[in-house]
N, C-alpha and C positions, 0 to 999 in steps of 0.2 A: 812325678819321677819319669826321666827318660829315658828309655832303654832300648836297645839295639838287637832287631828283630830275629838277628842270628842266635843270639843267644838262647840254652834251652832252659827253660823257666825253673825256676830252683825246686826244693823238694815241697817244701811248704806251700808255694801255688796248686802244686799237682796235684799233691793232698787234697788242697781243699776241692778242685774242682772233680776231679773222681769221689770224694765224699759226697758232693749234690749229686752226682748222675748218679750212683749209687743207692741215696737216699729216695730219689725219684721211681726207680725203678722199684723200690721196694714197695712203696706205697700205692704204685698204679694197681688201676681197675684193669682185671679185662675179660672176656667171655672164656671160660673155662671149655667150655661147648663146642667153642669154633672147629669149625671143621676140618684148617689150615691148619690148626693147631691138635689135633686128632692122626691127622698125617703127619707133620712132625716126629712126635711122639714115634707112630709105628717106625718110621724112618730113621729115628737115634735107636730102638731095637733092634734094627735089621741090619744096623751098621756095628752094633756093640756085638751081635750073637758071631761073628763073624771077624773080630777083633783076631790079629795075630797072635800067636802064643809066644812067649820069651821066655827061652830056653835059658839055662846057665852060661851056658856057649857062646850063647848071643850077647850075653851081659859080657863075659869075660874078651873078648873079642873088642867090643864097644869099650870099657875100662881099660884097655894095653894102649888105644888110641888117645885117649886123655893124659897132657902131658900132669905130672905128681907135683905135689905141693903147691900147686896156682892158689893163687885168692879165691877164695871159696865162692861158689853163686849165689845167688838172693836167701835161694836155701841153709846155706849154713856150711853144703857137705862139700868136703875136700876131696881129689883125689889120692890114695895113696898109694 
């Protein structure tokens, strides 16, 4: 089949191919130990302790800028 490189591959290629990376990733080995990975770790805590607070204000603010009734996101949710 031939097909023309602009195009973006339908959903059922996608599918399948984030299923193998996906599946790949699940199954890998790797040192639990590592040291790289010990840093990491402290460094997703030291960024999460430190996460902004969102206030009501903040939401209602950000939800007055979404224009109402668009086609919902991947999520589901609308705005209203």
């Amino acid at each position: 089949m031939e097909r023309d490189n602009n195009l973006i591959p339908d959903v059922d290629e996608r599918i399948e191919l984030w299923s193998a990376i996906w599946r790949q990733l699940q199954s890998a080995q790797y040192n639990e130990e590592a040291e790289w990975l010990k840093d990491e770790v402290d460094l997703t805590y030291a960024e999460r302790k430190n996460d902004i607070k969102i206030t009501t204000e903040m939401m209602k603010k950000q939800l007055r800028r979404n224009p109402n009734l668009k086609a919902p996101a991947p999520d589901g949710q609308q705005v209203f």
